[in-house]
C-alpha positions, 0 to 999 in steps of 0.5 A, spaced: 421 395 252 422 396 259 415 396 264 415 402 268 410 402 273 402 400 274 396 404 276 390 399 275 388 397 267 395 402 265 402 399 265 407 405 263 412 402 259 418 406 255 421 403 249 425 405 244 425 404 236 431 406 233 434 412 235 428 415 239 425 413 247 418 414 247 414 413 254 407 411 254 401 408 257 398 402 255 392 398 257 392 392 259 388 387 258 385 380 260 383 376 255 381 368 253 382 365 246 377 366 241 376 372 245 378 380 241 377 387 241 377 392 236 380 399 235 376 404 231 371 402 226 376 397 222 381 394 227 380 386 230 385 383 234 384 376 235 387 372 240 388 365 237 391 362 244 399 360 247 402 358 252 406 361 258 412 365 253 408 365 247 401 368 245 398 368 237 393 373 235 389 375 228 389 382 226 384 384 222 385 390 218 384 394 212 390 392 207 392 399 206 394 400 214 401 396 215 401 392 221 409 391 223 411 387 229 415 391 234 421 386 234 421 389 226 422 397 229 426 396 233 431 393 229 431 399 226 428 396 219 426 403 217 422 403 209 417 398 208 421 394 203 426 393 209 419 390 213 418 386 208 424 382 208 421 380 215 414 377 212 415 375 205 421 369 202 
């Protein structure tokens, strides 16, 4: 993920996953531990705390919905079974 550029509470970033570029804006936000925000009705993000390198959160959502961490994508682990191996022992 590279960022391109800053305009207020967006940053552009362009990343890729695979074999495919995207370009986006994203929102950015400042936030204290303990603090979260929702997306839609059913999403919580929980910011647990960190450090300088390093920030934990809590993503609370509907067991239905696959929450996959980038690094994962990106490393092109592309069926569900495949991310598993990320998560499970």
């Amino acid at each position: 993920m590279r960022h391109v550029s800053q305009n207020g509470l967006f940053s552009e970033i362009q990343m890729q996953i695979g074999n495919v570029e995207m370009r986006m804006a994203m929102l950015n936000l400042t936030i204290r531990p303990g603090d979260y925000f929702t997306i839609g009705d059913e999403i919580r993000v929980v910011v647990l705390g960190g450090s300088k390198n390093n920030v934990k959160v809590m993503v609370d959502a509907p067991r239905q919905l696959e929450v996959v961490r980038g690094s994962v994508l990106e490393r092109g682990a592309g069926t569900r079974e495949e991310r598993a191996k990320d998560i499970l022992p």
